[in-house]
C-alpha positions in Angstrom: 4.7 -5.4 -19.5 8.2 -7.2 -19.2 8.0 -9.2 -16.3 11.9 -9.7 -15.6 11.4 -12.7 -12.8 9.6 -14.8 -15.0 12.5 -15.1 -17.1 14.4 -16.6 -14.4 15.5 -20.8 -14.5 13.5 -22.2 -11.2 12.9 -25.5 -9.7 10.1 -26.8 -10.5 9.3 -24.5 -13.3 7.0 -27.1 -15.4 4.6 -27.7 -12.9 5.0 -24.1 -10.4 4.9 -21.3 -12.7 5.6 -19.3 -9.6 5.1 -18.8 -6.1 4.0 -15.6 -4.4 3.7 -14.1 -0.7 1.7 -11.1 0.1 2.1 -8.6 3.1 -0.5 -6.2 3.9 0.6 -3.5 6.1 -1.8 -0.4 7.2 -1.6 3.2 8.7 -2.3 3.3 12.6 -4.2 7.2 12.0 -5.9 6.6 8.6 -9.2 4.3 8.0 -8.9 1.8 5.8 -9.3 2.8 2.2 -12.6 1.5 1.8 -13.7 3.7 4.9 -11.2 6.6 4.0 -12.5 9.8 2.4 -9.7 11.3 -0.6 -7.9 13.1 1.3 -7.1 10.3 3.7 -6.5 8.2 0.8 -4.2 11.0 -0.4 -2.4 11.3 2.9 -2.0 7.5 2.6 -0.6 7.2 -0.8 1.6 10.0 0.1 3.4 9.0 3.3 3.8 5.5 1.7 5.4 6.9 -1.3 7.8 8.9 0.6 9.0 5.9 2.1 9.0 3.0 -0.5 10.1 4.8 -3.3 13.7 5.5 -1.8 13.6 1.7 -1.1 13.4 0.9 -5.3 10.3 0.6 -5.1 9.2 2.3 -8.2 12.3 2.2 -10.1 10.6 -0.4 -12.7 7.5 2.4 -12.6 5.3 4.1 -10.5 1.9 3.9 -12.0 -1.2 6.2 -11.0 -4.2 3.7 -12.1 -6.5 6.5 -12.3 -4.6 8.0 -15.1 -5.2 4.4 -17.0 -7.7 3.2 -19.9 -9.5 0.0 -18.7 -7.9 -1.8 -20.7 -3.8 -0.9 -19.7 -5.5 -1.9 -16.0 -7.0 -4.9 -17.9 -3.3 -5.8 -18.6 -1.9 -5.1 -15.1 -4.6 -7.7 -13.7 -3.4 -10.0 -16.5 0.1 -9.8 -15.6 -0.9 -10.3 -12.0 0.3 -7.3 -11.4 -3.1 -5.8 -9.6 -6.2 -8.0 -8.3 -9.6 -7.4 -9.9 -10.4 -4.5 -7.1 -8.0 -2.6 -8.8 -9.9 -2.5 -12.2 -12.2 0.1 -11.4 -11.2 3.6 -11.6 -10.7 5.3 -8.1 -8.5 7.8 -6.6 -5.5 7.6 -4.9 -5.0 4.2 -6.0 -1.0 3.2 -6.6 1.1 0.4 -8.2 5.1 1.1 -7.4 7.3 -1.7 -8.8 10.7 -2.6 -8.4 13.1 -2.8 -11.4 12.3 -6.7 -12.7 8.9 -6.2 -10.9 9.7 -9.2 -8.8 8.2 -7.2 -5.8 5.3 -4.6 -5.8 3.6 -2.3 -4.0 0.2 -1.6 -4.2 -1.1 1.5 -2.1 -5.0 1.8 -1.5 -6.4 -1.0 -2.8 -8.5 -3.4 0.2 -5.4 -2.3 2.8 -3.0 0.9 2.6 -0.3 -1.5 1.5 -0.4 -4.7 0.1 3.5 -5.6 -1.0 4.1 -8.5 -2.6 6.8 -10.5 -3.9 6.9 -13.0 -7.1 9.2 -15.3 -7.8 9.2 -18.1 -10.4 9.2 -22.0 -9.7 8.9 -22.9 -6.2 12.0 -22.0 -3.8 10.3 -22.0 -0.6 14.6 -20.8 1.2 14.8 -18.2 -1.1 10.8 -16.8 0.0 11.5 -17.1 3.6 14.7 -14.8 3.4 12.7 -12.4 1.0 9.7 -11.8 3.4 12.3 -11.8 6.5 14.3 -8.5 4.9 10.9 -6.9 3.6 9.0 -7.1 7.2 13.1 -5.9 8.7 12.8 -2.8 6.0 9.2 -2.1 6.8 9.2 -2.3 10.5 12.3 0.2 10.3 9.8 2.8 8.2 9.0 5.6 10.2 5.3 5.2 9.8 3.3 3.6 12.7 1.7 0.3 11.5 -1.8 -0.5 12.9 -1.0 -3.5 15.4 -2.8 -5.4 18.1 -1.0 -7.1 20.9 -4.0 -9.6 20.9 -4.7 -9.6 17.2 -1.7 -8.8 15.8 -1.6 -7.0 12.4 -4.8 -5.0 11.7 -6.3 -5.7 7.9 -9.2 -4.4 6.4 -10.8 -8.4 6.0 -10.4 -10.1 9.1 -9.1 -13.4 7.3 -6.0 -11.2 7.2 -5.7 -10.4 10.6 -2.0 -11.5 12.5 0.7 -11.6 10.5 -1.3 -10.1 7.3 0.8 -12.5 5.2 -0.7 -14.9 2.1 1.2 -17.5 0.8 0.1 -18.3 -3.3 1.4 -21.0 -5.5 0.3 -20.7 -9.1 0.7 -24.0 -10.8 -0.2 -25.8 -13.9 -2.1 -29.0 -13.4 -3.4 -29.9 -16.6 -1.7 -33.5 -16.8 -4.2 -34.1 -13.2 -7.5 -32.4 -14.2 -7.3 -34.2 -18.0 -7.1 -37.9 -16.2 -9.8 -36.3 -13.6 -7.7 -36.9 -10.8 -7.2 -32.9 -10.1 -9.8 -33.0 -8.1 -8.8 -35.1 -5.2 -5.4 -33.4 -4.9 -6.9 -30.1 -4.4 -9.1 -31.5 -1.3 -6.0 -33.2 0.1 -4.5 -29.0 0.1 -7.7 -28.2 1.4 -7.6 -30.4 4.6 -3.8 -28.4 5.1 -6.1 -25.4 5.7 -5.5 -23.9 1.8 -7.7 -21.6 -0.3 -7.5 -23.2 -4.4 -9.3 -21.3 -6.9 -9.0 -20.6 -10.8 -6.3 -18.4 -12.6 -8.2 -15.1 -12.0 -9.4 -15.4 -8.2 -12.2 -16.1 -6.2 -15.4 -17.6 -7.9 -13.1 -18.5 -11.2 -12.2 -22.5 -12.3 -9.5 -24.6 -12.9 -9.4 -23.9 -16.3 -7.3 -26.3 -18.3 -5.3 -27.1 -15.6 -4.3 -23.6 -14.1 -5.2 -23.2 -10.5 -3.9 -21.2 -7.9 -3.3 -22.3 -4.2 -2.9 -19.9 -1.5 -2.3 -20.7 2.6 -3.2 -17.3 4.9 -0.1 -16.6 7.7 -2.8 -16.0 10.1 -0.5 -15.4 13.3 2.3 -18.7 12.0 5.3 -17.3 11.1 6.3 -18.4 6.9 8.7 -21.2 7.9 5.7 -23.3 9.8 3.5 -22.7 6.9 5.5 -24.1 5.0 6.6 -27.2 6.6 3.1 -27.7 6.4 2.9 -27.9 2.5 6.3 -28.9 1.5 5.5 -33.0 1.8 2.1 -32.6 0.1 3.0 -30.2 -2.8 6.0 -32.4 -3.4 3.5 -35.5 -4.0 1.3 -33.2 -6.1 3.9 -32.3 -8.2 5.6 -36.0 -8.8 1.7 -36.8 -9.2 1.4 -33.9 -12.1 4.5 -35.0 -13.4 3.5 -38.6 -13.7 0.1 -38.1 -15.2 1.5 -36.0 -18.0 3.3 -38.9 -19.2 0.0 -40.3 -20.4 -1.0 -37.7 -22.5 -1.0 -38.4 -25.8 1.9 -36.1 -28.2 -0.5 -37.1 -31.4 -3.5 -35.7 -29.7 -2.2 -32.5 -28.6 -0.9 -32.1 -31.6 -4.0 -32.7 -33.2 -5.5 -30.2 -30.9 -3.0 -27.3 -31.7 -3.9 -27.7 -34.9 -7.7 -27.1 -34.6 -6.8 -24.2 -32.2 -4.7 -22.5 -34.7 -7.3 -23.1 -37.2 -10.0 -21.4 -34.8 -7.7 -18.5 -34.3 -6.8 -17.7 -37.9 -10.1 -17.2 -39.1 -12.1 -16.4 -34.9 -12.8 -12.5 -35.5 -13.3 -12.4 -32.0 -11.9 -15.3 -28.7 -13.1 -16.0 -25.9 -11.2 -16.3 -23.0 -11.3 -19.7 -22.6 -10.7 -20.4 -26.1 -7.3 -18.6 -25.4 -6.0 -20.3 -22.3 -7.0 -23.4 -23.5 -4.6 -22.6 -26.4 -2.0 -21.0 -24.2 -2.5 -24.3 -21.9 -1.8 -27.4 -24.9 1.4 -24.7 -26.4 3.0 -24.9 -23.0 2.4 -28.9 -22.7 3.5 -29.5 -26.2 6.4 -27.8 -25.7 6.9 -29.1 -21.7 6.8 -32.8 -23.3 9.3 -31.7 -25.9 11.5 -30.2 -22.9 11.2 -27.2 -24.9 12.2 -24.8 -21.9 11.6 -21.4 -24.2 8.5 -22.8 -25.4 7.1 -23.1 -22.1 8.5 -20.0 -21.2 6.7 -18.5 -23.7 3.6 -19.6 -23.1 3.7 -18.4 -19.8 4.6 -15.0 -21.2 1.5 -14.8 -23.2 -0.5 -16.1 -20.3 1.4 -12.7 -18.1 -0.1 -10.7 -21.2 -3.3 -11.5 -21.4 -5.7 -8.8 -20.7 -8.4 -9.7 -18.1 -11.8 -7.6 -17.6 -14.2 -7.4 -14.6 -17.2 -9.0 -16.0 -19.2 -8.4 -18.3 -16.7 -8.0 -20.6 -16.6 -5.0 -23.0 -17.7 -5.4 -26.7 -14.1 -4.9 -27.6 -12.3 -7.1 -25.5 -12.9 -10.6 -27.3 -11.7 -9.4 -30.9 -8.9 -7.9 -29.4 -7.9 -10.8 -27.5 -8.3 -12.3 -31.2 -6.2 -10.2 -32.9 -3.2 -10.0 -30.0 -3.0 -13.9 -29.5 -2.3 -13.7 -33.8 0.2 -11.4 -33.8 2.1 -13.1 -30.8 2.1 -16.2 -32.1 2.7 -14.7 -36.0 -0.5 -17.0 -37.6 
């Protein structure tokens, strides 16, 4: 999938390989999918359809994942595209993106909508004016949103419930974790009231650096939220910056060259194995201020395809034999 925002120059791009917020909006009349028989999950898909799709959303696809192998869903959880629910094959279940699939709708998954929007770096301006025309163009839907005076928006998980709005930073930290020093930086976010977690979601690690870092809306509006992270994450990211400057060129190096080594001959590679080597491609290159070298690793890393575990038998030599052809070994 061709994500057209990640191609986008952004501040901060080394370190923040993009920043995301998520709305979830749902249907006053309908349960909430997971209480929602088909048909209600039918009538839900339909009524949002009917009003997103003349919006744009859709015009970069409009993707029943029913109708999908496990593994083209494997690569829509990859690209970050859907969440893990997603992965399992049930009805009713939509994805409708916009043309550079900067900002997506997903219909049925844990809420009737969940809209999100993607942008690369970190440009906190341009996120606040984003969310403020999407919740303008949803509010003026003719669909009646479930709403609480006293709770505010309703959400399937009560973590959700106010403003139904996440705030999530994924960011490359690998300079931090290899001096051991990630550790402490994610605790300082913690104490700000944020979530941080591996690439792939809850329960997942760190790995090599990649870690995501996400702040719920609760009932504070984006702007507060914000002024709330801005002085930490800048620290974070001089802090990143400086500990990358004692990593060794000769050792990564060295390691790129036993990766590629493993990955010629590996029949089959492991996950890990794989974003280790997408990890030292885009540090090599970030050190070299190779800009497309870093992009491209962050392409591959949009690629990948991620399974619910266990794994299939499949998915480890396949992994194998697409990280070869991408990188031509």
């Amino acid at each position: 999938m061709e994500l057209g925002w990640l191609r986008e120059p952004a501040p901060y791009r080394d370190v923040v390989i993009s920043q995301r917020v998520r709305l979830a909006r749902n249907l006053l009349h309908l349960p909430f999918p997971h209480r929602a028989n088909e048909a209600q999950l039918q009538e839900a898909a339909q009524q949002l359809r009917g009003a997103l799709e003349p919006m744009g959303l859709g015009a970069g696809g409009v993707i029943e994942l029913s109708r999908l192998r496990m593994d083209e869903r494997a690569r829509l959880a990859g690209a970050r595209v859907i969440s893990p629910a997603l992965l399992l094959s049930l009805p009713h279940r939509w994805v409708l993106l916009s043309a550079n699939c900067d900002t997506i709708a997903l219909l049925n998954e844990e809420d009737h909508l969940r809209l999100q929007i993607t942008h690369a770096g970190w440009q906190p301006d341009r996120m606040v004016d984003e969310l403020h025309h999407w919740e303008q163009r949803l509010n003026a839907l003719p669909l009646r949103w479930g709403y609480s005076n006293r709770l505010g928006y309703l959400t399937a998980s009560p973590i959700n419930l106010g403003s139904g709005m996440r705030l999530g930073l994924l960011m490359h930290l690998m300079g931090l974790q290899r001096a051991r020093q990630i550790t402490r930086w994610l605790e300082a976010l913690q104490t700000l009231g944020c979530h941080t977690r591996g690439l792939y979601g809850e329960g997942s690690l760190a790995f090599e650096g990649y870690v995501q870092i996400s702040l719920l809306g609760r009932r504070d509006p984006l702007p507060e939220l914000l002024a709330r992270l801005r002085g930490t994450l800048r620290r974070l990211i001089e802090a990143e910056l400086e500990a990358r400057l004692q990593l060794s060129m000769d050792e990564l190096d060295d390691e790129w060259e036993e990766l590629n080594t493993t990955l010629h001959h590996a029949s089959a590679l492991s996950l890990g194995t794989t974003l280790r080597t997408l990890a030292v491609s885009r540090m090599r290159a970030m050190l070299r201020g190779d800009e497309a070298g870093r992009d491209f690793a962050d392409q591959l890393l949009f690629g990948l395809a991620v399974y619910p575990p266990p794994e299939p038998d499949y998915a480890a030599a396949e992994r194998a034999k697409w990280l070869r052809e991408k990188i031509a070994l």
